[in-house]
PyMOL Python script that loads the backbone (N, CA, C, O; Angstrom):
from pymol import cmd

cmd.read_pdbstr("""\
ATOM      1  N   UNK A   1      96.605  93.900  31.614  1.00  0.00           N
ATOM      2  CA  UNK A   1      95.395  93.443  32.226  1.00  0.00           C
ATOM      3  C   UNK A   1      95.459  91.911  32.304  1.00  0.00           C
ATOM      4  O   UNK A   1      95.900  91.172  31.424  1.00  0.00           O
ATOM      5  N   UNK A   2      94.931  91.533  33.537  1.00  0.00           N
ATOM      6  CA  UNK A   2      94.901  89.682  33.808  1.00  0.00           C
ATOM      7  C   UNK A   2      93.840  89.588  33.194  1.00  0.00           C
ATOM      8  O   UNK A   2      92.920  90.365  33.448  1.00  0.00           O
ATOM      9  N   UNK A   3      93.725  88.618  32.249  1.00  0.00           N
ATOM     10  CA  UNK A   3      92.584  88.228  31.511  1.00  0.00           C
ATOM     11  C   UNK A   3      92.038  86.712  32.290  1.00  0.00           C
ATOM     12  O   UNK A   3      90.855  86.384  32.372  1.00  0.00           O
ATOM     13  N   UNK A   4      93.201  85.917  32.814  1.00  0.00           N
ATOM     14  CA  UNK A   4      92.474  84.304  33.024  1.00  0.00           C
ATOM     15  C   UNK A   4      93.568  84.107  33.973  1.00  0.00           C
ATOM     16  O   UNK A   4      94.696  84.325  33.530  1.00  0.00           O
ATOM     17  N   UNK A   5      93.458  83.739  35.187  1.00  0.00           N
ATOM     18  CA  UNK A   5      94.036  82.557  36.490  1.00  0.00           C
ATOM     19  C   UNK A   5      93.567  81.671  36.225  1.00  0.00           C
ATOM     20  O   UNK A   5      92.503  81.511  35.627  1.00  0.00           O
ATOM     21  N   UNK A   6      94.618  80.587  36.814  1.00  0.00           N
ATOM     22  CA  UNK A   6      93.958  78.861  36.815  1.00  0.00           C
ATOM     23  C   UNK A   6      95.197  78.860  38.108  1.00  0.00           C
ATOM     24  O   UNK A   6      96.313  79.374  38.187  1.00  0.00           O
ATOM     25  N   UNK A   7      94.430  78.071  38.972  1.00  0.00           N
ATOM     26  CA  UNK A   7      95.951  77.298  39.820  1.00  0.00           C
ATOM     27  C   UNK A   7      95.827  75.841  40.231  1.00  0.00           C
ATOM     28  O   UNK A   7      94.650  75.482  40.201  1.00  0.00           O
ATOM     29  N   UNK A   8      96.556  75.025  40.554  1.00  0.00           N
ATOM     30  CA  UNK A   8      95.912  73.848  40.978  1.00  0.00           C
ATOM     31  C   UNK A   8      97.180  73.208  41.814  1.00  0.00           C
ATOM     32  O   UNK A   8      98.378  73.382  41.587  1.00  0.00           O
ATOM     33  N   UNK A   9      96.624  72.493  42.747  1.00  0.00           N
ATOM     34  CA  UNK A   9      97.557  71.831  43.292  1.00  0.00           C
ATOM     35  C   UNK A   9      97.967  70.866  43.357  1.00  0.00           C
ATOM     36  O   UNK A   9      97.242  69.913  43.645  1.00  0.00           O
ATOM     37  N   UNK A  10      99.079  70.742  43.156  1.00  0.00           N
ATOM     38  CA  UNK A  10     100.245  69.429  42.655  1.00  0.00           C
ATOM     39  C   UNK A  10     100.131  68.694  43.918  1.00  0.00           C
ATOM     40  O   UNK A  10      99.212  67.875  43.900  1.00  0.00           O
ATOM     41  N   UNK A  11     100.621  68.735  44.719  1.00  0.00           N
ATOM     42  CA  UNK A  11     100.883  68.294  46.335  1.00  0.00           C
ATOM     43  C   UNK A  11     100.482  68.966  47.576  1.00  0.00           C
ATOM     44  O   UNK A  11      99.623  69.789  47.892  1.00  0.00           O
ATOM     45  N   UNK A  12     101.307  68.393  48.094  1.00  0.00           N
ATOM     46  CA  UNK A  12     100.549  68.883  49.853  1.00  0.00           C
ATOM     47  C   UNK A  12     101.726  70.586  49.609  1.00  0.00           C
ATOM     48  O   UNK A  12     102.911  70.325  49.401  1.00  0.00           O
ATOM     49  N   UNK A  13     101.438  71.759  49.639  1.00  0.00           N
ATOM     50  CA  UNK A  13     102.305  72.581  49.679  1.00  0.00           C
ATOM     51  C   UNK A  13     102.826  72.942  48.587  1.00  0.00           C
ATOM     52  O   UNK A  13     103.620  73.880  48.658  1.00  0.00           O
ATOM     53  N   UNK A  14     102.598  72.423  47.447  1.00  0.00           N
ATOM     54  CA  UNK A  14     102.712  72.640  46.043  1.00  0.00           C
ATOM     55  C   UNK A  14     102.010  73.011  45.144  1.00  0.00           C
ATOM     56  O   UNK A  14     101.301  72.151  44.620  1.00  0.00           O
ATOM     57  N   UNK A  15     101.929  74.651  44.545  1.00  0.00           N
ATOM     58  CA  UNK A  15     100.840  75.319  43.351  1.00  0.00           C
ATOM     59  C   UNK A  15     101.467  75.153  41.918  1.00  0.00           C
ATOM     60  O   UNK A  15     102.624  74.910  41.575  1.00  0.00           O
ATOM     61  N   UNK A  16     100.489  75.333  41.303  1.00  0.00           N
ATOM     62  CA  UNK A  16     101.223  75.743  39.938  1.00  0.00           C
ATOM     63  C   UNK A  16     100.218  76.174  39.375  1.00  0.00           C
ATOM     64  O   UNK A  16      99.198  75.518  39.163  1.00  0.00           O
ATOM     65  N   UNK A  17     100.458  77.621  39.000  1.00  0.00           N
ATOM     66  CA  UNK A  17      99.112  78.611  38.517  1.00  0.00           C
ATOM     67  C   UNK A  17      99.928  79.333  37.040  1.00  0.00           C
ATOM     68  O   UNK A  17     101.101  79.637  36.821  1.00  0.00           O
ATOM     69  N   UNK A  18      98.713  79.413  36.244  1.00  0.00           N
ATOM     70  CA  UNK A  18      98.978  79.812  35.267  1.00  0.00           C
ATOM     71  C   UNK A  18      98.314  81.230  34.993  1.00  0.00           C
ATOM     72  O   UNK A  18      97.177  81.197  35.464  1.00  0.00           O
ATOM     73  N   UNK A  19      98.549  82.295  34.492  1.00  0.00           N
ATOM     74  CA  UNK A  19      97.612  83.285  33.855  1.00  0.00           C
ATOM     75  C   UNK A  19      97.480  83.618  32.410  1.00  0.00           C
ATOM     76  O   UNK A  19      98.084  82.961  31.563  1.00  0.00           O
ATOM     77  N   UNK A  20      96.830  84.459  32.154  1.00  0.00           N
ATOM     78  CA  UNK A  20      96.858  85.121  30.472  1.00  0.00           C
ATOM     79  C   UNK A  20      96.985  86.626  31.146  1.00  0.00           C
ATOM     80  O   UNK A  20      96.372  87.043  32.129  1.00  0.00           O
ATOM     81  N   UNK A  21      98.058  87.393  30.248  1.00  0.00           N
ATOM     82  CA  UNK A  21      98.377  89.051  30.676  1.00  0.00           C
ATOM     83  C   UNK A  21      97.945  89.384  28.981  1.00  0.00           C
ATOM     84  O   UNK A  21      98.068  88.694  27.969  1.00  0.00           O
ATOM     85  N   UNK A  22      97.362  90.833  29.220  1.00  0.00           N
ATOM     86  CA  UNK A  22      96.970  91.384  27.624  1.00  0.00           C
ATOM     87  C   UNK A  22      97.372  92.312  27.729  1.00  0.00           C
ATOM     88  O   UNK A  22      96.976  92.866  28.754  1.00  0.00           O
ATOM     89  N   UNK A  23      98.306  93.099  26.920  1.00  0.00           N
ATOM     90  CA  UNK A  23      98.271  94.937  26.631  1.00  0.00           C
ATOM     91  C   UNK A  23      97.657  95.255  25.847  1.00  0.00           C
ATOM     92  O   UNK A  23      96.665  94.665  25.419  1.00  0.00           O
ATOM     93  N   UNK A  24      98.250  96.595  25.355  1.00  0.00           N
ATOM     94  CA  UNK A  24      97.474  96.638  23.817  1.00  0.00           C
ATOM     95  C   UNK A  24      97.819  96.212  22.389  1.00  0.00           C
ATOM     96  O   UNK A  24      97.156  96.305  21.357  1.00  0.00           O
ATOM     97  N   UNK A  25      99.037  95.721  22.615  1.00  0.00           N
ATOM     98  CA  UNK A  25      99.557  94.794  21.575  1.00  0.00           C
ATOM     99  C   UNK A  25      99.864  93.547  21.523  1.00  0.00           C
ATOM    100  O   UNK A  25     100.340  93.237  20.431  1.00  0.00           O
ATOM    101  N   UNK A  26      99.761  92.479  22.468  1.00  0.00           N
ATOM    102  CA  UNK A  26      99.810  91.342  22.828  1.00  0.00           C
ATOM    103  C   UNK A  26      99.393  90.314  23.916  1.00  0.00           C
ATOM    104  O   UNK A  26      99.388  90.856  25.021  1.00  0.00           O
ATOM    105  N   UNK A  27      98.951  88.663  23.965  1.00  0.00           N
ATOM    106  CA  UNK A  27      98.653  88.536  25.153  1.00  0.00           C
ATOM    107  C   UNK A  27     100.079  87.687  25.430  1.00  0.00           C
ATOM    108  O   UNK A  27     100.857  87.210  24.604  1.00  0.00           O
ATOM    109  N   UNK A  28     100.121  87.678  26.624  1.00  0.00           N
ATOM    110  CA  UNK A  28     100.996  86.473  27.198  1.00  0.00           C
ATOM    111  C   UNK A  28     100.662  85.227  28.071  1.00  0.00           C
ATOM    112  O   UNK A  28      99.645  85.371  28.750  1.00  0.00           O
ATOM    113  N   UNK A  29     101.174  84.277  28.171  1.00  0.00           N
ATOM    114  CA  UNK A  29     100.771  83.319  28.684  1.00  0.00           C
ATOM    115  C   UNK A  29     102.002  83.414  29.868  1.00  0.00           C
ATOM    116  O   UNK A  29     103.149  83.657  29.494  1.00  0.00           O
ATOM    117  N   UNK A  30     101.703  83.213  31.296  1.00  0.00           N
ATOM    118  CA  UNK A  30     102.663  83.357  32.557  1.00  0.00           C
ATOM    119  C   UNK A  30     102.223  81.976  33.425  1.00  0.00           C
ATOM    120  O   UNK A  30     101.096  81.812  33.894  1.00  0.00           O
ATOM    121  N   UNK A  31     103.291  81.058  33.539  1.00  0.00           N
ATOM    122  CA  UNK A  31     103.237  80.024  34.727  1.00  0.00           C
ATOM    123  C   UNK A  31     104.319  80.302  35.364  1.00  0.00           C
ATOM    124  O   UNK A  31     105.356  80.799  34.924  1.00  0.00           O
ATOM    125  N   UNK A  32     103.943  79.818  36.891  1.00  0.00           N
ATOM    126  CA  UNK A  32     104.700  79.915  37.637  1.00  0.00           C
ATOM    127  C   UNK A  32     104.255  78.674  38.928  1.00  0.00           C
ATOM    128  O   UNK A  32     103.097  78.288  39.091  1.00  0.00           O
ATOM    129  N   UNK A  33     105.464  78.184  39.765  1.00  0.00           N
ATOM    130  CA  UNK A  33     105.362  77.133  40.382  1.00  0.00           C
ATOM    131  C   UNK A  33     105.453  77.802  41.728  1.00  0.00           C
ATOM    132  O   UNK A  33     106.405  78.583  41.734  1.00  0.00           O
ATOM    133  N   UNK A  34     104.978  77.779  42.557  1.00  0.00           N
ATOM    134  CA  UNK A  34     104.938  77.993  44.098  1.00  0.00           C
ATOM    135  C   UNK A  34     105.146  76.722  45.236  1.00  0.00           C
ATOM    136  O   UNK A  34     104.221  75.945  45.475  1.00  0.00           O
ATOM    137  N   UNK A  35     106.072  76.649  45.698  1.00  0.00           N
ATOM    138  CA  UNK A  35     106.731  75.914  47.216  1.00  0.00           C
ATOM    139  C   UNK A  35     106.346  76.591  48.531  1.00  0.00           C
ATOM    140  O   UNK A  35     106.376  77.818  48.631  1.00  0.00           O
ATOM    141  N   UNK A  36     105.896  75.599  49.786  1.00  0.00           N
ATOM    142  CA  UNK A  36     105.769  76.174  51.015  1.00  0.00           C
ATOM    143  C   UNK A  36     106.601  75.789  51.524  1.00  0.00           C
ATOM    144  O   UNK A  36     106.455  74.572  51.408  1.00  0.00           O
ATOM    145  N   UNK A  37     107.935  76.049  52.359  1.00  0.00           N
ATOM    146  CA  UNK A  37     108.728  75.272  53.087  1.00  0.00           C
ATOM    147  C   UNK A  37     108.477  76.382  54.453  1.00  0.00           C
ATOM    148  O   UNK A  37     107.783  77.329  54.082  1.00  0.00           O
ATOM    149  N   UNK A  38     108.769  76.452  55.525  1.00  0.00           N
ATOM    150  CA  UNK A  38     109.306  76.970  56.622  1.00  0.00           C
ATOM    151  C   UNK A  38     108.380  78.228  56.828  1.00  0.00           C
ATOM    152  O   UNK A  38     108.967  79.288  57.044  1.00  0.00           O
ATOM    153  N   UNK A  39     107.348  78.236  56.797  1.00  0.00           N
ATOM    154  CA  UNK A  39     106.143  79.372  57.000  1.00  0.00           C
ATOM    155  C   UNK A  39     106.311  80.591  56.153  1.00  0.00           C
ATOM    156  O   UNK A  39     105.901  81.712  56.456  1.00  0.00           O
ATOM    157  N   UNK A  40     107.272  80.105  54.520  1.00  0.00           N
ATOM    158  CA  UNK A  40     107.622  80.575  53.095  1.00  0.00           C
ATOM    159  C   UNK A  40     107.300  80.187  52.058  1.00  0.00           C
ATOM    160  O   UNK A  40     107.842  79.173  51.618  1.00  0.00           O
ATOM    161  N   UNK A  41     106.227  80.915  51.251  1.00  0.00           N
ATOM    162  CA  UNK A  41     106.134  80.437  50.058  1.00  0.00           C
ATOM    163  C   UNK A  41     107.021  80.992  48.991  1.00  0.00           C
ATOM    164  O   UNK A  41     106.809  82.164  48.682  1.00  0.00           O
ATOM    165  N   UNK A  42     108.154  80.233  48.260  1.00  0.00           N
ATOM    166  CA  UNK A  42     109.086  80.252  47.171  1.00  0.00           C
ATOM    167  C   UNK A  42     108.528  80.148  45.637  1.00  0.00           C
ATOM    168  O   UNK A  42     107.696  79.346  45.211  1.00  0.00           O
ATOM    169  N   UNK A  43     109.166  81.108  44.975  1.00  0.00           N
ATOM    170  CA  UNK A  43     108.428  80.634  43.430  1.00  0.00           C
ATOM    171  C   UNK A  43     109.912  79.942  43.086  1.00  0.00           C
ATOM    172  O   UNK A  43     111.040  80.327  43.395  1.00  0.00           O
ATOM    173  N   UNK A  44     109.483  78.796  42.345  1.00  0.00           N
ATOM    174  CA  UNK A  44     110.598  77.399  42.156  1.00  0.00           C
ATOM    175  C   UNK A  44     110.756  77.320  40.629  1.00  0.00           C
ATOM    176  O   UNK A  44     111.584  76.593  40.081  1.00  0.00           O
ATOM    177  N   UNK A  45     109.875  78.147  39.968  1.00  0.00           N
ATOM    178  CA  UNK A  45     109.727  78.078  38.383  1.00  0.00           C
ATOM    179  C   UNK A  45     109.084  79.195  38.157  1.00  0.00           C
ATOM    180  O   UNK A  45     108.177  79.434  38.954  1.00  0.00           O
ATOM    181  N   UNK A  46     109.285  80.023  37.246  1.00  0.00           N
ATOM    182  CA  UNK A  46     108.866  81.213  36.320  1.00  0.00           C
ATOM    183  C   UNK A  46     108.783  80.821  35.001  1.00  0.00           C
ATOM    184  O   UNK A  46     109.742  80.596  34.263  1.00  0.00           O
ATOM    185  N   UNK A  47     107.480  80.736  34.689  1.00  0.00           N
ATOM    186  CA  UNK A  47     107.910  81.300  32.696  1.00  0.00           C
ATOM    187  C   UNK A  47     107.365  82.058  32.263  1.00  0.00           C
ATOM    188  O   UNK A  47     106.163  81.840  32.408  1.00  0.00           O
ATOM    189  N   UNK A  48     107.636  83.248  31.566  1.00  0.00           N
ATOM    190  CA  UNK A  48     106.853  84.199  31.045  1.00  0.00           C
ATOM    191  C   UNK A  48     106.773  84.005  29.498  1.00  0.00           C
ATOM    192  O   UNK A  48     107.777  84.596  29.101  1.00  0.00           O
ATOM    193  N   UNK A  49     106.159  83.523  28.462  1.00  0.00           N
ATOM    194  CA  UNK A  49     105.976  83.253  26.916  1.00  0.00           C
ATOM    195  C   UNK A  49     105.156  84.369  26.229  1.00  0.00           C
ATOM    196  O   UNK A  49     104.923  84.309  25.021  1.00  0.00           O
TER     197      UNK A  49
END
""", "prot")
cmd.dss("prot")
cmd.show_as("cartoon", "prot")
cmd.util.cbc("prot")
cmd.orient("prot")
């Protein structure tokens, strides 16, 4: 279950959103970086903790 989004933008074409994921035994914390180039948005960074 998504417990919390945040995203914000770095630049013109540049995200970086974070969430909280929960099961039933743990939460996680997930960022990830998003790029627009060429009518494509790219994820440029993953972290899953």
């Amino acid at each position: 279950m998504v417990r919390s989004v945040r995203v914000c933008e770095v630049a013109d074409g540049i995200y970086e959103a974070s969430a909280v994921v929960v099961d039933d035994v743990r939460a996680r914390a997930v960022a990830v970086r998003l790029e627009h180039s060429k009518q494509v948005w790219r994820i440029v960074e993953l972290v899953i903790g």
